[in-house]
N, C-alpha and C positions, 0 to 999 in steps of 0.2 A: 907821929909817923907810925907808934906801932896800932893805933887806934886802923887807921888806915889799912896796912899790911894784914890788919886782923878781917878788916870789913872783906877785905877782895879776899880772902883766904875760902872764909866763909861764902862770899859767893860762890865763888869757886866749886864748893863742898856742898851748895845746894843744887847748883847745876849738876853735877857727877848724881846726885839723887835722883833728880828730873830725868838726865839718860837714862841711867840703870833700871828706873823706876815705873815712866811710865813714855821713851819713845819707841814703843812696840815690840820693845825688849832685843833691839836688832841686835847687841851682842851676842847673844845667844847659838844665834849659825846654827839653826834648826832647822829652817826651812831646804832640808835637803829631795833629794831624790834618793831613796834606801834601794841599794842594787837589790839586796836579797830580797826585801819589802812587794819588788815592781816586780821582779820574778814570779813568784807567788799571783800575783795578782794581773802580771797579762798572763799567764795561762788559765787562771779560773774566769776571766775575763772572754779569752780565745775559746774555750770548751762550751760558753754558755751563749757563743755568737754572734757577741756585742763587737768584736772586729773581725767579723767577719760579713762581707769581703776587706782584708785591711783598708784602710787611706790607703790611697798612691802620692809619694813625695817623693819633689825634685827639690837637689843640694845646689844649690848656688855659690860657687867659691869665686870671689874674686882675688884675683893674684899677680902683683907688681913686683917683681924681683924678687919670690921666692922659690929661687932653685935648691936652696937647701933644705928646707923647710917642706917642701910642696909634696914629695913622694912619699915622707910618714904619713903625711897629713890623709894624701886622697888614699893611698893601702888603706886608711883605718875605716875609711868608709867603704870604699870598693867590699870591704871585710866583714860590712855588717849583718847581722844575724837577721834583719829583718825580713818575713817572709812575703811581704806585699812589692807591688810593684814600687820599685825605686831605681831613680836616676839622676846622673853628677852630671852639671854641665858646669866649667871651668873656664873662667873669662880672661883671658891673660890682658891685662889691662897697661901694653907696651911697655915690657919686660926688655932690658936687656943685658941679661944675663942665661938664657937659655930657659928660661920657666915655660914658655908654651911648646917649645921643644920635649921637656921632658915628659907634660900633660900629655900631650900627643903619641909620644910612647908606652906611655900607659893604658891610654884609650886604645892601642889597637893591639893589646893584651889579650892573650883570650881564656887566661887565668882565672878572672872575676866573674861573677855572675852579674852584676849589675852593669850598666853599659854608662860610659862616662864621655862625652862630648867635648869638644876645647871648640871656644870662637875666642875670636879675636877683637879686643874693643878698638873704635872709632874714636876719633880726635873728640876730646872733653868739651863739651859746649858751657857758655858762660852762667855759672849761676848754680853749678853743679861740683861736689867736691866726685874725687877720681872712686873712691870707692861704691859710691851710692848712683854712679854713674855704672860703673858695671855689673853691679849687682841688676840696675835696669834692664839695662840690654838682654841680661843671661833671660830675666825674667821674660823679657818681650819675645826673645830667641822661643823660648819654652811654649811658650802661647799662639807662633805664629808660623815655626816651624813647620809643625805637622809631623813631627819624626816621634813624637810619645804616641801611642795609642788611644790613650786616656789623656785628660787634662788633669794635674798632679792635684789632687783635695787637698793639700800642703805643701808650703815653701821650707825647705831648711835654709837659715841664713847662716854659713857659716863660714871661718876665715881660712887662709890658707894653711898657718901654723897653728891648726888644732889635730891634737892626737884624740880620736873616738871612740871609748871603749867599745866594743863588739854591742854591744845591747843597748848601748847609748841614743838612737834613733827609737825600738821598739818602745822605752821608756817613754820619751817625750810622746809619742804617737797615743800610748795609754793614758799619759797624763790628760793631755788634750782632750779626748773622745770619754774618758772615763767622766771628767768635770767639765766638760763642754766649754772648755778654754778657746780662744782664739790667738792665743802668741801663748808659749810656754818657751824659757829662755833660761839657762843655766851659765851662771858665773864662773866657767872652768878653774882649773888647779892651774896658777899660774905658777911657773917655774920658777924654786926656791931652793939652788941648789949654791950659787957662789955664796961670799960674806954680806955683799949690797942686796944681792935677793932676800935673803934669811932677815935683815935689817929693816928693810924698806918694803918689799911684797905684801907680807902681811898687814901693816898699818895701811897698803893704798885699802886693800879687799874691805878693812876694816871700818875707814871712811867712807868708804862705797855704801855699804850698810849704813853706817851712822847719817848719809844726805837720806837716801831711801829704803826705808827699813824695812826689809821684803815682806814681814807680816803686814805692813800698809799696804807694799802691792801688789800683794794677794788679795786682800781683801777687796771685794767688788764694790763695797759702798764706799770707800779712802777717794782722792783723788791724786794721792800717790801714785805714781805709773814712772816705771823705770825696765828695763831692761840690758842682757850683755851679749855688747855685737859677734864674741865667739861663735854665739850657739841661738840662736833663734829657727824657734818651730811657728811657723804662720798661715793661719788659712788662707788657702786662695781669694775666698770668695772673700772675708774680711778686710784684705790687704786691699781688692776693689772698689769695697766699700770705701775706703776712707781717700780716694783716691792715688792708689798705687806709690810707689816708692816715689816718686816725684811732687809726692803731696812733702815729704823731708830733705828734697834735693839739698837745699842749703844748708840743711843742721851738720855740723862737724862730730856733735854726739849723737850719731846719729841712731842708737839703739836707741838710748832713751828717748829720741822723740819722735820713734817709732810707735813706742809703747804709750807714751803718750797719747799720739794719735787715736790709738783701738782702743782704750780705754774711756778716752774724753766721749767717744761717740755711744749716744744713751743705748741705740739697740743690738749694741753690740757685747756682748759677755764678758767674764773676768779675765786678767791675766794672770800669770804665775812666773815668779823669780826664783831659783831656786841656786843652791849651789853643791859642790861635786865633790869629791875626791878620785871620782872615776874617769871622768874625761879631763884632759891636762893641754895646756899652751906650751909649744914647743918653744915659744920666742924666749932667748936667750938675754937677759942683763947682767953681761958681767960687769961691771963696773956703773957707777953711782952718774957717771956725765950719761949713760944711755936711758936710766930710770929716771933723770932729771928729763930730759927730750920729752921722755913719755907722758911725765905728770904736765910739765910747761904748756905744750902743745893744747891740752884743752880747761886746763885750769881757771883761766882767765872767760871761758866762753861760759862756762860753768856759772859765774858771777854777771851773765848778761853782759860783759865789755864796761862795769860801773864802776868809775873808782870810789863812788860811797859804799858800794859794796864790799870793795878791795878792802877799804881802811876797814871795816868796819869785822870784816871775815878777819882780819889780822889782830883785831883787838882782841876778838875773842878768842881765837887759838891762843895770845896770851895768857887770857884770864884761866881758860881752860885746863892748859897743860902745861905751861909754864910757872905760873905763880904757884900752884900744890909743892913744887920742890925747892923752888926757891925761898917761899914762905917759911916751909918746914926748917931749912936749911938756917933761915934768919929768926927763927923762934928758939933752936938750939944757941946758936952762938949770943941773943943775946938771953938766954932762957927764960924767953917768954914760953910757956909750955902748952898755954893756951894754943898760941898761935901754931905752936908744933903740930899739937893734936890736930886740931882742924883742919891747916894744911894736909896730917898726914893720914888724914879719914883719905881724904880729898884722893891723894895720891893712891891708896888705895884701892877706892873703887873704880878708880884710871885701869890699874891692872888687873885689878879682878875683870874688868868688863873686856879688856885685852886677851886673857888669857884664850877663851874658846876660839878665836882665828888664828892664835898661834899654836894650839891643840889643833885645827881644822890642814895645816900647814906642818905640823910635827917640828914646829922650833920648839926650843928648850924656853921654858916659862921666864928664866932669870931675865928673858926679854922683855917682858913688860912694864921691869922699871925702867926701860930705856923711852917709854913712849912720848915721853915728855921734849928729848934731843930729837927724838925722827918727827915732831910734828914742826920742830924749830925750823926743823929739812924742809919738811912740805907747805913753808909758809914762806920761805925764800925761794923755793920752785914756784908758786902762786905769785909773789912778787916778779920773780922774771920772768913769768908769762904773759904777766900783764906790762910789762919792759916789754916784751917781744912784740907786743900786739902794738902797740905805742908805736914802733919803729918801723910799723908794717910787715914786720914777721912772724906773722901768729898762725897756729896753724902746718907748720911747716911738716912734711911729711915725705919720704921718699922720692925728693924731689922738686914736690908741688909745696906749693905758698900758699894758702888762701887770708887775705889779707882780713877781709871782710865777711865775717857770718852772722850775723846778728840774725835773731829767728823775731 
């Protein structure tokens, strides 16, 4: 037995190596956007004429019962610094709570300099989840309108409850044009203020990077390609190319197989994943059953709907993050010290690798021996997402069910 407990320990401890070491060092949470950095650099940028005349970008909010949420959201963009042509149009996608009521009030504001639009979505057709459905429309609105002057050289894709720092649109517009990006995408500051936020937030962010480790999907020759539905910057003409948002109608992840998309396609450019301290998600989890919904709802899609997958994702989050404490735990009591050790290499290059998302988030460090319990969390939210899906309730979302997505 202790032959055994030593061997998995040791796996264990070569894997944490293999992360740390050499999967594109995604712990790390570098790949930011440096406010001061972009500063500096769209003005010597703007004075030498490379945006000038800026892009012109239209924000696409879809929005399904965010009355509370909706007014920080669209103020921060109505508020943006940016000096090119820009314009919101806002999909209330049958709300009923007053959301395109209070869109509506806002657009006929005459506070803001940029002009912000509200249409109203159409009954959902089959084969289409409700967001990537209105983000359509807004786009089709955009296009066929006639009410911009210009056709917008950029989509922002962005959600209802995102707060946008003032400079947050000129950034992405630099990033894009400076490195001839076609989708530039920022992983907001999600909200990490209760005890279940502080716990659970940081390890989702953290996972996020550990499936897609944004130094891969930056990189143009990877064929990593991910992105985050918050905040997406997109060229018109790219998004064309790969046949418009309906080329992802089905996807339930639907940023990532966005990115996917533009990436897969050879003549198309690199992407860029970045993440923020500066622009933040207003979306609120107080309590552990609402960050369960969140993780459930596409967990199971994440794994292609496989339950060889399932078991298999489940072994290893064992091996991974469970066994390092247990191990250690069972080499003291019975003083195997081997076993200690190893396990407790193990364990801490768990937290060492933890530490920069919970620096990137401002929780207190003493949280990274805990990572071992929250991933036990996210392996029983993986399990009953895949329970959900079985039942035909996977998916589930403000309402809507989509039973079936398989891409």
């Amino acid at each position: 037995m202790g032959l055994i407990l030593g061997a998995i320990a040791l796996l264990s401890l070569m894997i944490w190596i293999g992360l740390v070491c050499w999967r594109g060092q995604f712990w790390r949470c570098d790949q930011r956007l440096d406010l001061v950095a972009f500063d500096q650099t769209a003005l010597d940028q703007i004075s030498q004429g490379s945006l000038r005349p800026y892009p012109a970008v239209c924000a696409i909010i879809p929005a399904r019962d965010e009355a509370e949420l909706l007014p920080t959201a669209l103020k921060s963009l109505l508020q943006q610094t940016y000096a090119g042509q820009f314009s919101i149009v806002v999909v209330n996608d049958n709300s009923t709570d007053g959301t395109g009521e209070i869109a509506e009030n806002l657009a006929q504001s005459q506070e803001y300099l940029h002009p912000l639009t509200v249409i109203h979505s159409t009954a959902l057709p089959p084969g289409w989840s409700g967001k990537l459905w209105a983000i359509h429309q807004g786009i089709e609105f955009v296009q066929q309108s006639g009410q911009l002057s210009v056709q917008p050289d950029y989509f922002l894709l962005t959600d209802a409850d995102i707060n946008h720092h003032p400079e947050n649109l000129l950034q992405l517009v630099t990033k894009a044009e400076s490195e001839h990006l076609n989708l530039v995408s920022l992983m907001v500051l999600l909200r990490c203020q209760s005890i279940w936020e502080k716990l659970l937030i940081p390890t989702f962010v953290f996972f996020f990077q550990k499936l897609y480790p944004f130094p891969w999907v930056n990189h143009p020759q990877t064929k990593t390609a991910a992105a985050a539905g918050g905040c997406i910057l997109i060229r018109r003409q790219t998004l064309a190319e790969i046949g418009g948002i309906s080329s992802v109608k089905h996807a339930l992840i639907d940023d990532c197989a966005l990115a996917q998309a533009v990436k897969s396609r050879a003549q198309v450019s690199g992407i860029y994943l970045g993440l923020t301290q500066l622009t933040g998600s207003l979306r609120p989890y107080r309590d552990l059953q609402s960050i369960w919904d969140m993780v459930a709802r596409t967990a199971f899609t994440q794994l292609n709907y496989s339950g060889l997958l399932l078991l298999g994702t489940l072994i290893a989050m064992g091996v991974v993050y469970l066994v390092p404490p247990i191990s250690f735990l069972g080499g003291i009591l019975t003083k195997n010290w081997t076993i200690s050790l190893v396990s407790g290499l193990a364990w801490g290059l768990m937290s060492f690798a933890y530490w920069p998302t919970l620096k990137l988030y401002r929780c207190s460090p003493l949280l990274s021996c805990s990572l071992p319990l929250i991933a036990l969390l996210y392996s029983l939210m993986t399990l009953d997402s895949a329970w959900r899906y079985w039942q035909g309730k996977g998916g589930s979302w403000k309402g809507r069910t989509y039973e079936s997505s398989k891409t």
